[in-house]
N, C-alpha and C positions, 0 to 999 in steps of 0.2 A: 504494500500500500504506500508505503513512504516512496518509492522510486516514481509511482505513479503521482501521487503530490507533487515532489518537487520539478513532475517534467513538464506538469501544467504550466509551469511561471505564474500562476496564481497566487492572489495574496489568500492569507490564511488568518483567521482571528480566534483570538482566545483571550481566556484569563488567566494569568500567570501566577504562580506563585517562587519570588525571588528568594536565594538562600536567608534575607532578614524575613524569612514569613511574609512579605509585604506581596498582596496580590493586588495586579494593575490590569488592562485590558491593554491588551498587543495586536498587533496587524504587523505581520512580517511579508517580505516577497523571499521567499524559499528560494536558497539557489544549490542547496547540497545538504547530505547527513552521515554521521558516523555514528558509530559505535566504539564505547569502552568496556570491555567489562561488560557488566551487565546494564549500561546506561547507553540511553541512543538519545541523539543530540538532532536538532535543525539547526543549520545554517541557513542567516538570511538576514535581507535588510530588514532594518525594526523602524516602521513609520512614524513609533513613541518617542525614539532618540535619536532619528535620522543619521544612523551609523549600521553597521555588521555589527551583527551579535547571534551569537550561539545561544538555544535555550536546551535547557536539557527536557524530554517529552515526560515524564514522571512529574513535574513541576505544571504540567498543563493543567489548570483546574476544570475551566468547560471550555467546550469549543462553541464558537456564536456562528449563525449562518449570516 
């Protein structure tokens, strides 16, 4: 599923929850994803801080349409 996400180029929204516990609402454009371990990550521009940023996907609280 995740390879099919990010081949859309699609933005993608959700609610986050960052390592201070602190949940925001995100709109990323996905450009790539990995895995460590047992943790799989998006790569993508963040529309909240107009920069690259990686979110880890366990941290995603809901996803909005």
């Amino acid at each position: 599923i995740l390879p099919d996400l990010i081949a859309t180029g699609a933005p993608l929204s959700f609610k986050y929850k960052d390592a201070k516990d602190e949940v925001t609402d995100r709109t990323i454009t996905p450009y790539g994803w990995s895995q460590k371990g047992d943790a799989v990550f998006f790569h993508g521009w963040c529309h909240l801080r107009q920069e690259r940023r990686t979110f880890r996907t366990d941290r995603i609280v809901e996803v909005m349409k």
